[in-house]
ZABAMI-290564 format. One record per residue (C-alpha): x, y, z. Coordinates in steps of 0.1 Angstrom, whole numbers. Example, Ala and Ser with C-alpha at 12.3 -4.5 7.8 and 13.67 -1.06 7.14 Angstrom:
123;-45;78
137;-11;71
***
This chain:
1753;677;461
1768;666;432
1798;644;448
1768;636;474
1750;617;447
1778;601;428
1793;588;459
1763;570;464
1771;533;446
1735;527;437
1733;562;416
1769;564;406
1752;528;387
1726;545;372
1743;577;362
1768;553;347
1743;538;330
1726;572;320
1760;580;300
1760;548;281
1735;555;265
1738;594;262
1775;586;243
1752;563;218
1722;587;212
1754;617;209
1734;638;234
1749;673;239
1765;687;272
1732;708;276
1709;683;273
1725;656;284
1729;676;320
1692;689;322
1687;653;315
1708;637;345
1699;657;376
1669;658;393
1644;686;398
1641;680;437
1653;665;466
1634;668;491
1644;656;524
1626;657;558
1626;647;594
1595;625;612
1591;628;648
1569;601;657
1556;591;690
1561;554;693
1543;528;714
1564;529;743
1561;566;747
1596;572;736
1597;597;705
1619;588;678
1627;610;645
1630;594;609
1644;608;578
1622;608;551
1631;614;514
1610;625;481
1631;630;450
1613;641;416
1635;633;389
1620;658;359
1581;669;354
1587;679;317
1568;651;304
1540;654;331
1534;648;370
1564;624;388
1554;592;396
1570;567;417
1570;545;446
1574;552;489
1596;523;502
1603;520;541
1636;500;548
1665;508;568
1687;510;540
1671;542;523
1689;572;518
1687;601;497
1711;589;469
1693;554;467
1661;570;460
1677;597;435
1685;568;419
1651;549;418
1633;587;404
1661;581;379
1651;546;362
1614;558;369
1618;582;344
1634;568;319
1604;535;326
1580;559;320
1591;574;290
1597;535;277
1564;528;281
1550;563;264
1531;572;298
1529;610;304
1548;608;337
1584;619;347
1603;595;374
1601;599;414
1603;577;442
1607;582;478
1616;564;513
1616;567;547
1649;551;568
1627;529;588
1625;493;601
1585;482;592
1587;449;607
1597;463;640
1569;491;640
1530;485;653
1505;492;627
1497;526;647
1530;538;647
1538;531;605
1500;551;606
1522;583;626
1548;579;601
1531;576;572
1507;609;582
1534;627;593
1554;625;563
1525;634;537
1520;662;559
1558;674;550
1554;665;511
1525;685;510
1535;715;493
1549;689;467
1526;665;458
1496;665;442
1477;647;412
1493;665;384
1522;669;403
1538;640;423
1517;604;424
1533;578;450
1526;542;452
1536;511;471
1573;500;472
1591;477;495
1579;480;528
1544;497;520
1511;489;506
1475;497;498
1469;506;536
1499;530;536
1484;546;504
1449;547;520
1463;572;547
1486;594;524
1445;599;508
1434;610;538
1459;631;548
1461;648;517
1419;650;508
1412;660;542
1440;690;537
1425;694;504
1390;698;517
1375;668;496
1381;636;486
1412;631;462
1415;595;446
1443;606;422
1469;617;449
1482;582;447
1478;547;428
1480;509;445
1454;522;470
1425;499;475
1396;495;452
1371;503;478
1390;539;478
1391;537;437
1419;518;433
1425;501;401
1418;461;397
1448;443;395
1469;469;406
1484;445;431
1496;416;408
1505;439;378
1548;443;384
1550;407;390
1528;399;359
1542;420;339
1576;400;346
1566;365;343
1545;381;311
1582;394;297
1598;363;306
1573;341;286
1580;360;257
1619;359;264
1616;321;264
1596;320;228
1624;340;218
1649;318;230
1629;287;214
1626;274;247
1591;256;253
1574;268;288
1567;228;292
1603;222;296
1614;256;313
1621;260;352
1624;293;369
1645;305;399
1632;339;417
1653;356;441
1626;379;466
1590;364;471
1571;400;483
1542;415;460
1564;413;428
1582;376;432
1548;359;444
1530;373;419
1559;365;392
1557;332;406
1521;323;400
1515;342;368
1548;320;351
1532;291;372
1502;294;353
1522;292;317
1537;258;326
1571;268;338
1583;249;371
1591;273;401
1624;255;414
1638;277;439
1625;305;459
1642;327;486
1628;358;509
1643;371;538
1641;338;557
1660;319;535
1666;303;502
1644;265;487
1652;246;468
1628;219;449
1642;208;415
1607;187;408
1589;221;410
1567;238;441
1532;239;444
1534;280;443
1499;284;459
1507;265;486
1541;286;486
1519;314;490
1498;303;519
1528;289;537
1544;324;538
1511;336;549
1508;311;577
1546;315;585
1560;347;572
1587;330;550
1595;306;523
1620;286;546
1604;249;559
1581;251;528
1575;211;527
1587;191;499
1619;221;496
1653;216;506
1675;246;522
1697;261;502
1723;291;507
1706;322;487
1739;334;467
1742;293;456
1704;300;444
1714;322;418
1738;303;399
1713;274;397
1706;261;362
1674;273;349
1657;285;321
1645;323;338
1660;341;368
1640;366;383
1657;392;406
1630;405;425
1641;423;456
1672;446;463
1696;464;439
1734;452;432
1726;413;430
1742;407;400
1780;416;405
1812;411;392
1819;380;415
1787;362;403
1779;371;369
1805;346;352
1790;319;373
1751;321;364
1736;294;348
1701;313;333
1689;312;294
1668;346;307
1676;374;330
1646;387;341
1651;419;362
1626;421;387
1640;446;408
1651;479;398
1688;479;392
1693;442;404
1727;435;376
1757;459;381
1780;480;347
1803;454;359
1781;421;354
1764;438;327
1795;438;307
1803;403;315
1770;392;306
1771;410;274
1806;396;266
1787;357;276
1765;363;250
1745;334;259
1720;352;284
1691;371;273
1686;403;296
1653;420;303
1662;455;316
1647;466;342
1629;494;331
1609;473;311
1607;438;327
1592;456;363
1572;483;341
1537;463;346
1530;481;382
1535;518;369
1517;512;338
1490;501;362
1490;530;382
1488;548;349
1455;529;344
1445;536;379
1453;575;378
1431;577;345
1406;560;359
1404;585;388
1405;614;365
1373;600;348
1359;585;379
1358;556;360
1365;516;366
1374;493;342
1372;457;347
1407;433;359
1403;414;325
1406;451;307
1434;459;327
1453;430;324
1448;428;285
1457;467;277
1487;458;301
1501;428;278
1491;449;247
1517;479;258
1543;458;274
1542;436;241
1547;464;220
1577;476;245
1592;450;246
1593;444;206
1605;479;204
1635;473;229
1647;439;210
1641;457;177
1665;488;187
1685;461;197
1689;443;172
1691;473;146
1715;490;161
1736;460;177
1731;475;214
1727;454;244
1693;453;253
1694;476;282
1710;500;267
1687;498;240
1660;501;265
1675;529;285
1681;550;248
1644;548;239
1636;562;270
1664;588;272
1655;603;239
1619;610;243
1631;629;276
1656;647;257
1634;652;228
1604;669;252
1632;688;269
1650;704;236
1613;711;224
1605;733;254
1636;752;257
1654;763;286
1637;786;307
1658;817;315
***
C-alpha cells in the first residue's frame, strides 16, 4: 500500500512536502511515521441504477488521515479523476489545516470516480445514498464530518443527513457541515473558502505595500471558492482581470464587472463570451502580470515549466496543492513572489464547518456577521503566525506553515503514546 500511495504524483507531493518540514522540526523515525500514514482507507463500490435502466458501479473512496486530535474532517468531491491516492493526499493537507488553524479535527476527505455533469439529479441522489450507506460504520459526528468539495454541495450534504439520521433513528445535524441552513447549516458557510482567500490575499498586498486601488487579480477556477474569491477581493478595490473555468479563459485588463460574471455563468454555465472579455488560452492566463493569482481549482498547476514564467507579486493558493516541490523551489529561489500556502490561504471553509459543527452541538445559530468576523479574527492570527515562523526561522512560508501544523500533530501524538 505503501508503493500504492507514493506512486501516486499528487501524494508522493505531499509526502514530499511532509518530509520537508519533518527534517526542519528534527522529527524522529517513530513519530515522524505515525505521522505520515493514514489511519484508513476505505474504499468501496456503488452500484447504481441509472436513468436508462442500465446499472453502472462506481468506486468510492473515504480516507481518514489521524483522529488523535479529534473527529476527521474533510470534504466528498465527485470527479473522474479521483482515486484513492489523490484523496490520501487531500486527508493529508486536511490535517495538517486543521492543526494550523488550532481546530480539534484530524484531516479526511473522500471522492467518488464519477462524471456529475453527465448524471440526472436522481441518479447523483442513488450515489450519494448509496455511498453513506457503505461509510456507515465510519462516520459519525465525533468521528468522521464530510463537506462539500468539487463536484458536491449543500444538496449532496442534505442526503448524506438523511441517510445517516434516518439509520441513526433521529435527526443528526452534526454528521456533516456546508449543509443548508434550513437543515442547521451554518450562515456563510458557502462563501467562507473563497473569503477566506481574497481575505489572505488583502493582507498579502498590505504586506507587500501594494495599495488594493492599484492591485489587479487573476483567478484560475470560478466554482464556490474562485467566485466567491472573486467578489470578496472585488469588494476591497482590486480589479478582477482575468477569469477561467472549465469553458475557457477571459481576459479584461480594464477589470470585469464580477456580479455580472456571476450571473453570466449562471445564465450560461461558463465564464467564456462574458461581454466586454476577450478569449484567452488558460496556461497564457497564468503568467499574466498581476498583483494576486489565485489558483482555485485542480492540484499540480504550478509546475516546473511555468513557475519561472509567472508574473504575480502574491501567490494565493486557492486550491489544495495547486504549486509543485519543483515550482516551489523555483519560486523560493525568485524571491520576488509572496506565497500563501495552501493550508492556510483555503482554511476559511473548514474553519467554517468548525463553526457549523459547534453550532450543531449546541443547537445553536449565530448570525453571518459573527461568523464572518471570528473567521477574519482566526485566519489573521494564522496567518501572522505563519509569516512570523517565517521570518524567525528563515523558512519559506509553506514550510513554515506546514511545521506549525506538523508539530501540534506530533506533539498530541508523543503525548498519548503508542498503544501496544
Amino acid at each position: 500500500m505503501r508503493e500504492q500511495l507514493l506512486a501516486h504524483p499528487v501524494f508522493k507531493m505531499a509526502a514530499d512536502q511532509f518530509e520537508r518540514s519533518a527534517d526542519f522540526l528534527e522529527l524522529s523515525d517513530e513519530v515522524r511515521e505515525r505521522c505520515k500514514w493514514p489511519k484508513r482507507l476505505i474504499t468501496c463500490t456503488i452500484p447504481v441504477k441509472r436513468d436508462s435502466g442500465e446499472t453502472e458501479v462506481y468506486f468510492g473512496y473515504r480516507v481518514q488521515h489521524h483522529l488523535s486530535r479529534g473527529p476527521v474532517k474533510g470534504g466528498l468531491r465527485y470527479h473522474p479523476g479521483v482515486d484513492l491516492g489523490e484523496v490520501a493526499a487531500l486527508a493529508m493537507w486536511m490535517n495538517w489545516k486543521c492543526a494550523l488553524m488550532g481546530l480539534p479535527f484530524g484531516g479526511g476527505k473522500g471522492g467518488v470516480t464519477c462524471d456529475p455533469r453527465t448524471m440526472s439529479v436522481g441518479e447523483l441522489e442513488n450515489v450519494t445514498r448509496r455511498f453513506t450507506a457503505e461509510m456507515l460504520p465510519f462516520i459519525g459526528p465525533e468521528t468522521d464530518v464530510m463537506a462539500p468539495d468539487m463536484g458536491t454541495n449543500e444538496q449532496t450534504m442534505a442526503w448524506i443527513t438523511d441517510v445517516y439520521s434516518t439509520h441513526s433513528g433521529h435527526f443528526v445535524p452534526g454528521i456533516v457541515t456546508g449543509k443548508p441552513v434550513i437543515l442547521q447549516g451554518s450562515k456563510g458557510r458557502t462563501r467562507a473558502t473563497g473569503h477566506g482567500v481574497a481575505f489572505l490575499a488583502s493582507r498579502a498586498l498590505q504586506a507587500c505595500g501594494i495599495e488594493h486601488e492599484s492591485a489587479t487579480v487573476v483567478i484560475q477556477g470560478f466554482g464556490n471558492v474562485g467566485s466567491h474569491a472573486a467578489r470578496t477581493i472585488a469588494s476591497y478595490g482590486v480589479k478582477v482581470i482575468a477569469v477561467s473555468d472549465i469553458t475557457g479563459a477571459i481576459h479584461a485588463s480594464d477589470g470585469m464587472d464580477v456580479d455580472a460574471l456571476v450571473q453570466h455563468v449562471r445564465d450560461t454555465g461558463g465564464v467564456k463570451g462574458f461581454p466586454g472579455s476577450s478569449a484567452i488560452c488558460a496556461d497564457e492566463m497564468l503568467l499574466l502580470e498581476c498583483s494576486v493569482l489565485i489558483p482555485a481549482a485542480l492540484e499540480r498547476v504550478i509546475h516546473e515549466g511555468n513557475a519561472g514564467d509567472l508574473r504575480c507579486k502574491v501567490l494565493a493558493e486557492g486550491a489544495n496543492g495547486p504549486t509543485t516541490p519543483g515550482a516551489d523551489a523555483i519560486i523560493e529561489e525568485r524571491g520576488d513572489i509572496f506565497l500563501i500556502p495552501d493550508i492556510l490561504c483555503n482554511a476559511g471553509g473548514v474553519t467554517v464547518s468548525y463553526f457549523e459543527w459547534v453550532q450543531n452541538l449546541q443547537r445553536f445559530q449565530w448570525s453571518e456577521q459573527e461568523i464572518i468576523a471570528k473567521l477574519d479574527t482566526m485566519l489573521s492570527k494564522a496567518f501572522d503566525r505563519v509569516i512570523s515562523f517565517a521570518k524567525r526561522n528563515e523558512l519559506p512560508n509553506r514550510v513554515s506553515a506546514l511545521s506549525l501544523g506538523i508539530k501540534e500533530v506530533a506533539d498530541v501524538k508523543t503525548q498519548r503514546g503508542l498503544y501496544p
